[in-house]
C-alpha positions as a Python dict, from the first residue, in 0.01 Angstrom:
ca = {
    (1, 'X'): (0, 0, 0),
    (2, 'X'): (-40, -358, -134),
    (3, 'X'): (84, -423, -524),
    (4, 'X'): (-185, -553, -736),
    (5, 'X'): (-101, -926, -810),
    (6, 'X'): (-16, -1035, -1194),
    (7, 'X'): (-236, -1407, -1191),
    (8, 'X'): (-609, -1431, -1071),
    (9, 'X'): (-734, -1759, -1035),
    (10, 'X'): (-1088, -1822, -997),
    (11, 'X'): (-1261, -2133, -843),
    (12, 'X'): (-1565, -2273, -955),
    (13, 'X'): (-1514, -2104, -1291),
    (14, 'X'): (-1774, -2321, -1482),
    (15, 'X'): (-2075, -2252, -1200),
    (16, 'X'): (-2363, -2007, -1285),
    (17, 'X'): (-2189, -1717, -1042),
    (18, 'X'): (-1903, -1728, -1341),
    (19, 'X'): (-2097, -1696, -1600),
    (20, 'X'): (-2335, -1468, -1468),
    (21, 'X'): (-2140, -1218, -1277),
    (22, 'X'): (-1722, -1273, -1294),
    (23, 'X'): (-1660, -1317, -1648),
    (24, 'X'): (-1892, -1036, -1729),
    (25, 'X'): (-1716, -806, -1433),
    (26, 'X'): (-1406, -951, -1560),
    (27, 'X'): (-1472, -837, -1918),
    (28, 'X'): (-1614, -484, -1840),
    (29, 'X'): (-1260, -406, -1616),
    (30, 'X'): (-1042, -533, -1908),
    (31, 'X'): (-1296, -346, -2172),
    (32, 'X'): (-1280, -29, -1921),
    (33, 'X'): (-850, -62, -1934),
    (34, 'X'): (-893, -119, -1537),
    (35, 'X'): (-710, -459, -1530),
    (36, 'X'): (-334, -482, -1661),
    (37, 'X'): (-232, -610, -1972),
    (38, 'X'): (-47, -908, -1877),
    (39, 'X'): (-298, -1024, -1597),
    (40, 'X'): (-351, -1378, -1628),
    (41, 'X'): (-700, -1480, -1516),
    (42, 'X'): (-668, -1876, -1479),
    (43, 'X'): (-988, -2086, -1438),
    (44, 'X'): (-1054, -2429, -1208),
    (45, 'X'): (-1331, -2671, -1162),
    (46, 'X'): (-1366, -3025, -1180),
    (47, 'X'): (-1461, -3074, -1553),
    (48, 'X'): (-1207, -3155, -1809),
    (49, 'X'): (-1109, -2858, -2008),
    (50, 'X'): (-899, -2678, -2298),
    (51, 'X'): (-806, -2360, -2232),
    (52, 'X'): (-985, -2302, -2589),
    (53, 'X'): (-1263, -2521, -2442),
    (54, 'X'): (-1273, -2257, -2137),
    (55, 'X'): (-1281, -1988, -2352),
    (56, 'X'): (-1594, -2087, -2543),
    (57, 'X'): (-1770, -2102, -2199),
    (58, 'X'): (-1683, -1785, -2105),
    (59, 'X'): (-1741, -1673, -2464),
    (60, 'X'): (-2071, -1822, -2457),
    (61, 'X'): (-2155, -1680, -2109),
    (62, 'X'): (-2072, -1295, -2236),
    (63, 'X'): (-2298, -1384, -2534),
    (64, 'X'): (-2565, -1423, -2272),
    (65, 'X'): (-2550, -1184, -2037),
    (66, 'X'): (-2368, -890, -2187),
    (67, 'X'): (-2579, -634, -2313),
    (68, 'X'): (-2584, -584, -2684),
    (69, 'X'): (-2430, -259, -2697),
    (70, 'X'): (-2111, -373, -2515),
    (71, 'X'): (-2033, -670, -2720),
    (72, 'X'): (-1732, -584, -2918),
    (73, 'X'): (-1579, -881, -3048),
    (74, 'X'): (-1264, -714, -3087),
    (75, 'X'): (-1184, -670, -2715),
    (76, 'X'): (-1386, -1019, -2618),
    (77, 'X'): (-1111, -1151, -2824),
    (78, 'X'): (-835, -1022, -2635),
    (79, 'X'): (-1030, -1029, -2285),
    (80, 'X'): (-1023, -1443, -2395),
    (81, 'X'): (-681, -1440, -2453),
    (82, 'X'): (-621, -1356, -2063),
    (83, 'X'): (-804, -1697, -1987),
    (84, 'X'): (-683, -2029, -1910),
    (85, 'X'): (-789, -2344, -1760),
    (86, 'X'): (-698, -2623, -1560),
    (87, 'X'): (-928, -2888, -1403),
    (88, 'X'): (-897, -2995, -1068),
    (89, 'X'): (-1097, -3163, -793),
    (90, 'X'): (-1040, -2972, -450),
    (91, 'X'): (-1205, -3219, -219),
    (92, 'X'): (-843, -3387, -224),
    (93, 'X'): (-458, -3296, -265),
    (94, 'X'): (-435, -3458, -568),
    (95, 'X'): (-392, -3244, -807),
    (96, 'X'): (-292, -2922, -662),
    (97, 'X'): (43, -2954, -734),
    (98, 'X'): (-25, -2975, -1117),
    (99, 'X'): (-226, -2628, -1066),
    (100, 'X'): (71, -2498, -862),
    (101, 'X'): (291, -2605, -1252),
    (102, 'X'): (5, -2466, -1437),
    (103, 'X'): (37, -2093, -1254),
    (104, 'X'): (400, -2129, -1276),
    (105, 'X'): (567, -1812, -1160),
    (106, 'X'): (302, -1627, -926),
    (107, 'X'): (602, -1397, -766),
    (108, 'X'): (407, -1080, -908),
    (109, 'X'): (124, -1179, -703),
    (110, 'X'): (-202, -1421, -650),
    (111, 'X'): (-533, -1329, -633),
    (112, 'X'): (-741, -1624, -571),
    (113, 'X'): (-1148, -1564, -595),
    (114, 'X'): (-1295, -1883, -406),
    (115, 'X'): (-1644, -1976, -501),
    (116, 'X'): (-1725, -2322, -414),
    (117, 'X'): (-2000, -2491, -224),
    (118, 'X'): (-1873, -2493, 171),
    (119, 'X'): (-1792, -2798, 273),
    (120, 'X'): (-1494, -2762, 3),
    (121, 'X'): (-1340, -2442, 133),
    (122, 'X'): (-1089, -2651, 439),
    (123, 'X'): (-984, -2899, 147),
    (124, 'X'): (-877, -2609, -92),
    (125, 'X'): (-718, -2456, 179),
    (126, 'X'): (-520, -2718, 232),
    (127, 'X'): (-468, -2791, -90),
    (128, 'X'): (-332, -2428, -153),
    (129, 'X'): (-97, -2457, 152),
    (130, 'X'): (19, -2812, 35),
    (131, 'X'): (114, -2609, -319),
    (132, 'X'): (280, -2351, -206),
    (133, 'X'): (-16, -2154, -310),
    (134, 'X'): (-72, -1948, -20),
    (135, 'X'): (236, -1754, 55),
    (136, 'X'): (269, -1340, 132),
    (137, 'X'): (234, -1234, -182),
    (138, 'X'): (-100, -1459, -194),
    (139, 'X'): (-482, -1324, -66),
    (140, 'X'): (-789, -1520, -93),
    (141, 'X'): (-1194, -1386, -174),
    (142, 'X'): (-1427, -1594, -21),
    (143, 'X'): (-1797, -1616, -195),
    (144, 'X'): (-2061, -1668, 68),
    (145, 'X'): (-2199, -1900, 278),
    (146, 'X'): (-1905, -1882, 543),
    (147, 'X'): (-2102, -2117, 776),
    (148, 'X'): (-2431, -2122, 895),
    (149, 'X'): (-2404, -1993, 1264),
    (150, 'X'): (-2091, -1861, 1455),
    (151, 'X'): (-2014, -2193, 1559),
    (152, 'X'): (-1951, -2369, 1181),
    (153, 'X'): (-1816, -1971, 1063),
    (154, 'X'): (-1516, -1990, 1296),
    (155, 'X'): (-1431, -2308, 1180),
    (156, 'X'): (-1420, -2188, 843),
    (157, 'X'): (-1274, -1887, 950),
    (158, 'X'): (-993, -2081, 1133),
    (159, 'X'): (-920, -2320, 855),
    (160, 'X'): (-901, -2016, 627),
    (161, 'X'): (-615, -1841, 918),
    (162, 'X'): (-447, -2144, 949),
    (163, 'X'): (-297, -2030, 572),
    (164, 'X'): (-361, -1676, 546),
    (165, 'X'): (-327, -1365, 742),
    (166, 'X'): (-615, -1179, 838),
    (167, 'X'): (-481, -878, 568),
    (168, 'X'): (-487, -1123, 263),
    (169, 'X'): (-840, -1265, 361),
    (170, 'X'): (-1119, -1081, 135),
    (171, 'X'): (-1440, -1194, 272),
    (172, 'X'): (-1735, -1068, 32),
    (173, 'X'): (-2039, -941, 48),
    (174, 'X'): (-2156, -837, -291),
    (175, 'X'): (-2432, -544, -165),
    (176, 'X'): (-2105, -393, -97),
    (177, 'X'): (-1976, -365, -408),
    (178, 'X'): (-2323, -167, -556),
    (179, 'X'): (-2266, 238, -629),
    (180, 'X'): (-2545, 343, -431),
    (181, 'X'): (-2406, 159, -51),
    (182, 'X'): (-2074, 340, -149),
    (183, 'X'): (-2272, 673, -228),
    (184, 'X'): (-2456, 587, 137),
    (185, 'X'): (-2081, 678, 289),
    (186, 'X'): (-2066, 968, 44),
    (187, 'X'): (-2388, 1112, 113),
    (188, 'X'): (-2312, 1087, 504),
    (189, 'X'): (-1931, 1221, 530),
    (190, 'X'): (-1894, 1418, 237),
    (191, 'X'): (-2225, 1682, 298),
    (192, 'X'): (-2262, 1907, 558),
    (193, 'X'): (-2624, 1884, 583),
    (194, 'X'): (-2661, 1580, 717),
    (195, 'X'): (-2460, 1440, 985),
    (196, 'X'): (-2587, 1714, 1273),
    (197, 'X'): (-2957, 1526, 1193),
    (198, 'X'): (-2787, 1176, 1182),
    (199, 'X'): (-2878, 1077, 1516),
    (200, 'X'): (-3171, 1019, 1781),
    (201, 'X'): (-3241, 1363, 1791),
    (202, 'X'): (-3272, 1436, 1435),
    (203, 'X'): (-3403, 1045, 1275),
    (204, 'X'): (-3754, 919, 1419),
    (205, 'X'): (-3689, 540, 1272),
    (206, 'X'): (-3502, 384, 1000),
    (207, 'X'): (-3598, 103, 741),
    (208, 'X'): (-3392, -123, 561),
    (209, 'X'): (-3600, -345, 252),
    (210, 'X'): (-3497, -587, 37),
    (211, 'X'): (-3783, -749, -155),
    (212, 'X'): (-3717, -1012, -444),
    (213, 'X'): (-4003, -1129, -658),
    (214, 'X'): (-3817, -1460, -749),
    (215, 'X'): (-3900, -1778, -585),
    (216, 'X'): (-3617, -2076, -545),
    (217, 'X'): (-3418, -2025, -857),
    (218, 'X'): (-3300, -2374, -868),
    (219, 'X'): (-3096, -2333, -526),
    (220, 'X'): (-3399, -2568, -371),
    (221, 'X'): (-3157, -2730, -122),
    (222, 'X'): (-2910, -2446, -19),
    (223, 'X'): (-3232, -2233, 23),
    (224, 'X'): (-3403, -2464, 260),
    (225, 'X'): (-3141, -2519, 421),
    (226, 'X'): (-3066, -2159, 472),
    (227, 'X'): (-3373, -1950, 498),
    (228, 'X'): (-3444, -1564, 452),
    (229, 'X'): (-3275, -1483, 810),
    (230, 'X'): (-2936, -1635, 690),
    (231, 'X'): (-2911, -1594, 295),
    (232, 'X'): (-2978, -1227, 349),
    (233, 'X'): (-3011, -1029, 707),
    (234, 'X'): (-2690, -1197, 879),
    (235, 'X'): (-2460, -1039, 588),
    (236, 'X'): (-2663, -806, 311),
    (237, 'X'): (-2867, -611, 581),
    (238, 'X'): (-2663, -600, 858),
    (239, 'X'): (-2372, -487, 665),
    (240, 'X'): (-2662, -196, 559),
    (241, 'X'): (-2742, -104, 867),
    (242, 'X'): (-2387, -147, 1032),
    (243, 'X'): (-2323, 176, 716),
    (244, 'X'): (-2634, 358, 840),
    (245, 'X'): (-2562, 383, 1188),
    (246, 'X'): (-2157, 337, 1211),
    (247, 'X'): (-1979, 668, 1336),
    (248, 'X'): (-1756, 867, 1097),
    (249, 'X'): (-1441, 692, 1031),
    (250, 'X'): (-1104, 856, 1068),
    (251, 'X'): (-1026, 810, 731),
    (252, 'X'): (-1175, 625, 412),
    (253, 'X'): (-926, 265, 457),
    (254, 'X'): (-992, -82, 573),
    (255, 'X'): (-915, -29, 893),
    (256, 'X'): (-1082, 260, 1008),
    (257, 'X'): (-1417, 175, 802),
    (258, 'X'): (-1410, -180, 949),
    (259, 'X'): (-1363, -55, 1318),
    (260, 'X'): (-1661, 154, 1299),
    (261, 'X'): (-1852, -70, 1122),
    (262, 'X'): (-1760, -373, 1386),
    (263, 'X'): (-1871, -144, 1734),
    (264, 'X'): (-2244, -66, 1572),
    (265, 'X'): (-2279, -469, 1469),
    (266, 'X'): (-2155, -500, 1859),
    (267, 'X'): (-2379, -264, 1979),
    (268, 'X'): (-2720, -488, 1857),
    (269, 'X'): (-2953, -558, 2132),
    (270, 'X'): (-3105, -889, 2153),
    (271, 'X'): (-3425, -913, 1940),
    (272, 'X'): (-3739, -976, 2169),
    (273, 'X'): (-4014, -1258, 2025),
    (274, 'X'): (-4266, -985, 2017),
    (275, 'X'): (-3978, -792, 1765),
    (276, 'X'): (-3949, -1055, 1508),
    (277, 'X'): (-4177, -1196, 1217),
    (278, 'X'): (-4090, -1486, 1028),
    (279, 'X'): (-4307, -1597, 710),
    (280, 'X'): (-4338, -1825, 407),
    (281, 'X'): (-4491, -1754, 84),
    (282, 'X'): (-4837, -1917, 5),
    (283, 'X'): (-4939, -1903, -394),
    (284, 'X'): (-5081, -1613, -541),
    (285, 'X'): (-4989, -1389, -812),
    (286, 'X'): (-4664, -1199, -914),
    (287, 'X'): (-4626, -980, -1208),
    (288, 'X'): (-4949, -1034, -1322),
    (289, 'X'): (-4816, -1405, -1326),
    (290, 'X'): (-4986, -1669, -1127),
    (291, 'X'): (-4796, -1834, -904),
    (292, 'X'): (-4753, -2134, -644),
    (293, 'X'): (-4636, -2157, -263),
    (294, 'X'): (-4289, -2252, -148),
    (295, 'X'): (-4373, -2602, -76),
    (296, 'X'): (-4515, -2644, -452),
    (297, 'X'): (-4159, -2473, -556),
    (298, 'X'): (-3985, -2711, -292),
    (299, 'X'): (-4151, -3042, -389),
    (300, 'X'): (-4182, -3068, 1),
    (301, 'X'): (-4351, -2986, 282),
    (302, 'X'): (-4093, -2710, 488),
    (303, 'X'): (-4079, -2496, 806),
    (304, 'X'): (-3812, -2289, 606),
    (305, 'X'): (-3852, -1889, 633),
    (306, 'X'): (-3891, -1677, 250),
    (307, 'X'): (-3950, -1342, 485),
    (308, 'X'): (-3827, -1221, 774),
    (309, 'X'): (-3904, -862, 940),
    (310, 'X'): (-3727, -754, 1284),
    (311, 'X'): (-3683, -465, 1459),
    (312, 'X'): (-3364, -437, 1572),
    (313, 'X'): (-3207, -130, 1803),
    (314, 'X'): (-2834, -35, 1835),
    (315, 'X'): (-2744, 49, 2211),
    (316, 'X'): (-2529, 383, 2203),
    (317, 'X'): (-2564, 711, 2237),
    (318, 'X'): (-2608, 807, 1885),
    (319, 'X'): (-2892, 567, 1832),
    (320, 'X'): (-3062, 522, 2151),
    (321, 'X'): (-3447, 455, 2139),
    (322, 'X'): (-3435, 487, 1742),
    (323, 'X'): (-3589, 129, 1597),
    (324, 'X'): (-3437, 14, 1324),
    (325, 'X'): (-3675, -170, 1083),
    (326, 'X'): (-3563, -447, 855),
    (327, 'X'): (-3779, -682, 632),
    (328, 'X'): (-3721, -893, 336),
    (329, 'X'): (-3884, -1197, 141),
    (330, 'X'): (-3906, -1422, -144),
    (331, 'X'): (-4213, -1345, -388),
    (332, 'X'): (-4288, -962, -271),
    (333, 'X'): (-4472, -720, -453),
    (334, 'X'): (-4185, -582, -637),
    (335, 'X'): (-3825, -586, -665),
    (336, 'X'): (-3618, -299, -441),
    (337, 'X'): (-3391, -308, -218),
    (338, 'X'): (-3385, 57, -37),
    (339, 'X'): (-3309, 274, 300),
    (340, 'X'): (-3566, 545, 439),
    (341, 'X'): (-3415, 749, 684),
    (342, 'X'): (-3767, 888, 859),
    (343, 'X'): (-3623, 1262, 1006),
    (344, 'X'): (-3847, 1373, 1325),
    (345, 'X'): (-4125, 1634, 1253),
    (346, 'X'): (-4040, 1998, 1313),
    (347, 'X'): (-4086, 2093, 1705),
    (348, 'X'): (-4372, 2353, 1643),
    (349, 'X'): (-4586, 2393, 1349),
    (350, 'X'): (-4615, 2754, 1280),
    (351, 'X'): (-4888, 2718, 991),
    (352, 'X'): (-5112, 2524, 1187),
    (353, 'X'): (-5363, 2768, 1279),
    (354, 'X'): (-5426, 2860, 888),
    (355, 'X'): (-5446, 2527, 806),
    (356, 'X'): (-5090, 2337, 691),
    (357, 'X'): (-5060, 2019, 761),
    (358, 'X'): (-4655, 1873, 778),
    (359, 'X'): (-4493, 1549, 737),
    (360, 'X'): (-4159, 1486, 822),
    (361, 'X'): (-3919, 1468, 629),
    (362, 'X'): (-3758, 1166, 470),
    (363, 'X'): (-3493, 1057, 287),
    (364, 'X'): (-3490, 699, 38),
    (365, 'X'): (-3216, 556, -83),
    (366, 'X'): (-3269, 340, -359),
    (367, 'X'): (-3029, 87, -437),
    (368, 'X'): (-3216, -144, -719),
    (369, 'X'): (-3373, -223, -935),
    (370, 'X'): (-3259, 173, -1014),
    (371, 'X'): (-3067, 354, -817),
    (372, 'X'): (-3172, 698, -679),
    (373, 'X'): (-3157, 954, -341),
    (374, 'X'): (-3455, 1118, -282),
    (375, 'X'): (-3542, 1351, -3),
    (376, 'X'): (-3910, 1422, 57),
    (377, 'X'): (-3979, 1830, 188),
    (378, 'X'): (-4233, 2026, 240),
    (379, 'X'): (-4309, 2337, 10),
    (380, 'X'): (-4617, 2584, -5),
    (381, 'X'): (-4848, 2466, -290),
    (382, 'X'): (-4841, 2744, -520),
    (383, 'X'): (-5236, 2975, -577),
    (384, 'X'): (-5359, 3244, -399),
    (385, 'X'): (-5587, 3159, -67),
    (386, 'X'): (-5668, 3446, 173),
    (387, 'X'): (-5797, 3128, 452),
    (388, 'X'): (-5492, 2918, 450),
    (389, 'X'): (-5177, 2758, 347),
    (390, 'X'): (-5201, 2446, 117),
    (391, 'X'): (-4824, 2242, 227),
    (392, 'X'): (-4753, 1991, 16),
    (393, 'X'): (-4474, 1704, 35),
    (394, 'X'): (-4246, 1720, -287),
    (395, 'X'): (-3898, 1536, -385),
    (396, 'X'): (-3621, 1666, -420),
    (397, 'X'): (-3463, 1369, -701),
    (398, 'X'): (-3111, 1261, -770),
    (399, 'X'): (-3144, 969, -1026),
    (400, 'X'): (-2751, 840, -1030),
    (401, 'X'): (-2833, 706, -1367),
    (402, 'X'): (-2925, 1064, -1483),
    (403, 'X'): (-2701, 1263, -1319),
    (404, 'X'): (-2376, 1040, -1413),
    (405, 'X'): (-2556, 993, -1728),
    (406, 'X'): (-2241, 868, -1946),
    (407, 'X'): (-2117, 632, -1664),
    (408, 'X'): (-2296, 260, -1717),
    (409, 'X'): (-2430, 94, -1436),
    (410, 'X'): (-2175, -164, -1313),
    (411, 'X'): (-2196, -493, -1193),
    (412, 'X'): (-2085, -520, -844),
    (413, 'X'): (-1892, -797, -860),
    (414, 'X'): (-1630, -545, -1097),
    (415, 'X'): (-1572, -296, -777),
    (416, 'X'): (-1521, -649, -588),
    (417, 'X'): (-1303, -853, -823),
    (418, 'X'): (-1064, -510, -880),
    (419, 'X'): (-998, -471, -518),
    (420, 'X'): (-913, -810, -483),
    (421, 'X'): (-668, -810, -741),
    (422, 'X'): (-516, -477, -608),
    (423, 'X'): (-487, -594, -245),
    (424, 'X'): (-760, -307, -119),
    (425, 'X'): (-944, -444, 192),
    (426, 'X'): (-1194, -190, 246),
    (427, 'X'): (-1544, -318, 86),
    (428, 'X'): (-1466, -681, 227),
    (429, 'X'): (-1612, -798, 516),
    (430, 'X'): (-1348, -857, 847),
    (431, 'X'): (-1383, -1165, 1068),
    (432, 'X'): (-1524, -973, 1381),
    (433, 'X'): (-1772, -847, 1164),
    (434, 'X'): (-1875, -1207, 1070),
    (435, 'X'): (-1876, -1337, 1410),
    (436, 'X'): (-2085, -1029, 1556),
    (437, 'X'): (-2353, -1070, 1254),
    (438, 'X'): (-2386, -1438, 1306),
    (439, 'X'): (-2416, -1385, 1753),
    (440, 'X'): (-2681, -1163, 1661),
    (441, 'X'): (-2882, -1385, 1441),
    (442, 'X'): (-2764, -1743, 1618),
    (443, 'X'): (-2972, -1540, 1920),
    (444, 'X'): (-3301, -1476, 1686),
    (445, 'X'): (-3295, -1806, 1587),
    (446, 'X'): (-3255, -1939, 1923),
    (447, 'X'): (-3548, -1772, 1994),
    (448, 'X'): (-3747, -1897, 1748),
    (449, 'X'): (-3638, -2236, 1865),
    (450, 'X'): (-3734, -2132, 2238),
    (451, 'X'): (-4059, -1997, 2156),
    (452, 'X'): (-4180, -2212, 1889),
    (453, 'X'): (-4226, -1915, 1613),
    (454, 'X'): (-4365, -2081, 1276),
    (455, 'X'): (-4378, -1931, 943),
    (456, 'X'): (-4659, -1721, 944),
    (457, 'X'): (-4835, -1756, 535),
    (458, 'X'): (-4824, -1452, 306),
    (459, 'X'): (-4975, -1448, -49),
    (460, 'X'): (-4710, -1442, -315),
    (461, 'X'): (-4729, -1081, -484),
    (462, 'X'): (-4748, -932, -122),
    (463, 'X'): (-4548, -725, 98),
    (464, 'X'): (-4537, -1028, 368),
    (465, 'X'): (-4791, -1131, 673),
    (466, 'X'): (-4987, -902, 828),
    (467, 'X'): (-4776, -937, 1173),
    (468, 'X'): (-4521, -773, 1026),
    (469, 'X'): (-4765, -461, 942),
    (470, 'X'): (-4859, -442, 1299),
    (471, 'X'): (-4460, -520, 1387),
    (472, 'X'): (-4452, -120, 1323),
    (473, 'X'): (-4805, -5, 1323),
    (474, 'X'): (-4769, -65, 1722),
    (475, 'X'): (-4522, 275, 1735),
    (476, 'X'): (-4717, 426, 1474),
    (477, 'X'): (-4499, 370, 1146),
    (478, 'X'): (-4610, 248, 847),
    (479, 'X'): (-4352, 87, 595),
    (480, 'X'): (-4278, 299, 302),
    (481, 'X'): (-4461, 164, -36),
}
């Protein structure tokens, strides 16, 4: 079992993912006891720094994005008193060995949390190595984008090997580090009730959402460059459905979780052109807010994709013929990310004859903007009718934030940022994992390419074009709203 290591040190620790997500993660563990002590959480970035400098960033940052009720200044003070800074500029060597001083002794253990644009993870590498700062009882988290196909990934993923061992590499997909895609594992192994239905003879068709009602952000140039079919179906959804479909693991570790999870993601059958939709917002209105099309947002004319819907199958025998049905976009309708698991309709309907009418049954997972498990049934409609039987579909609810009513809802970046610092692999993302998601999607977009497949225009404030309606109105499904 690994040790959990004394020092973190955090890249990029002036950029908005700090502010926004670690420090605030990093607070919560320390305010939540879950971080030792005498863990020393040291900062880098290029700007020119204090430690007491550092410290009114970060103290500024928890000012901003803590909620009121969990500012207490007594334990921000001694949360600050973990941090320290020093500056450094990884596109060269220079300097690394005055960070390697700064750490001083790091025999209880690094954890280094690297969150840098891309084209600066083989410098820091190198860096690290030239430093002595990636020895055994050093592992490294790498913030996405780890490339842009498989091609560009493995070179990453090579430099990255060149220093550290496949164990002490903690690749990260934040989705994974949300309550309700850990519950998804929970609600699958740990109830009886489910996994004899969890297959092509019990699930009709699955869909996997995730709709954001934000345009650009300010990440204009990594977004165009990128696109919906990169920034979020190669790792967020995939790592979804790879959940969904995997078979039970031998046990709850890294290793057995990752195997299963790398055979579905191997499993993926090629998408065909007539399986795929690609869009791009138009202007319209969002939140009652009107609003203007990506190439307003962009300054630019762009063939760039803000949606993307697929329908992707996984070739084995526990999946075979189900359709697996994946969408998401920029400027939707609403925020949610979810899962519907659509359960076959009962072979014979015994009440048909006096009139009841059955849907099948279904099961959403929610994962934001709240997080929830619902199963939809069918129950008699209680009255008295001597002609027939009135059927009606009802939930059955389990709101997480109810039922675990005096647990807050965490940030996922604190499950992520603890299991880096205690060496636990098993919500990080393993290199075959990266280099099966990015073949699948290097062959979508080479069909694109191939077939010429332009953005199709969808009003901002929509659910996407209308081909990706029909994408599974042609077997009959309808996307859950």
């Amino acid at each position: 079992m690994p040790t959990s290591s004394s020092t973190l040190l955090l890249f990029g620790a002036t950029g908005d993912l700090a502010k926004r997500m670690l420090l605030p993660s990093l607070y919560a563990l320390h305010e939540d006891g879950l971080i030792a002590e005498d863990l020393r959480i040291f900062g880098t970035a290029r700007s020119a720094l204090s430690d007491d400098e550092y410290r009114e960033i970060a103290r500024e940052a928890l000012d901003e994005y803590l909620p009121e009720d969990r500012k207490d200044e007594a334990k921000i003070a001694t949360f600050l008193g973990h941090l320290r800074y020093q500056s450094l500029d990884a596109s060269t060597l220079e300097g690394f060995d005055d960070l390697a001083a700064r750490l001083g002794d790091i025999s209880g253990g690094l954890a280094i949390f690297l969150s840098t644009a891309p084209f600066l993870f083989e410098p820091t590498i190198r860096g690290l190595q030239s430093a002595g700062l990636a020895g055994e009882n050093v592992r490294i988290g790498l913030e996405k984008p780890l490339g842009n196909d498989l091609a560009s990934s493995r070179v990453i993923n090579d430099a990255v090997a060149s220093a550290f061992d496949e164990d002490r590499i903690f690749r990260i997909d934040h989705y994974l580090g949300k309550e309700t895609v850990q519950n998804l594992m929970a609600l699958r192994f740990a109830n009886a009730m489910f996994e004899p239905l969890w297959n092509a003879n019990g699930i009709d068709h699955v869909e996997i959402t995730i709709g954001e009602t934000v345009g650009l952000e300010g990440r204009n140039a990594f977004y165009d460059e990128t696109g919906a079919l990169r920034d979020m179906v190669q790792n967020h959804m995939l790592q979804l459905l790879a959940l969904i479909a995997m078979e039970p693991p031998a046990d709850f570790d890294a290793t057995s979780v990752r195997d299963e999870k790398v055979k579905v993601l191997r499993c993926l059958r090629p998408v065909a052109a007539e399986e795929m939709v690609r869009g791009q917002y138009a202007g319209g209105a969002v939140g009652g807010e009107v609003v203007g099309s990506y190439t307003d947002d962009l300054g630019e004319p762009s063939d760039t994709e803000t949606f993307v819907a697929l329908k992707a199958h996984v070739e084995n025998w526990r999946w075979q013929g189900v359709p697996f049905y994946l969408r998401t976009g920029k400027r939707m309708a609403e925020r949610r990310s979810e899962i519907v698991i659509q359960f076959k309709c009962v072979p014979h309907n015994i009440f048909a004859e006096r009139g009841g009418k059955l849907a099948a049954n279904r099961l959403v997972i929610r994962l934001q903007p709240e997080e929830h498990v619902r199963l939809m049934v069918m129950a008699k409609e209680p009255g008295m009718d001597r002609d027939g039987v009135t059927l009606r579909e009802v939930p059955l609810d389990l709101s997480l934030t109810q039922a675990f009513s005096k647990a807050r809802r965490r940030i996922a970046y604190e499950r992520l940022l603890l299991d880096l610092v205690d060496g636990d692999p098993t919500l990080f993302v393993r290199r075959d994992e990266v280099e099966a998601q990015w073949k699948w999607i290097d062959a979508i977009r080479a069909v694109w390419s191939k077939e010429a497949i332009a953005p199709k225009s969808y009003s901002a404030g929509s659910w996407g074009p209308s081909a990706s309606v029909a994408l599974t109105e042609r077997d009959g499904v309808s996307w859950h709203e």
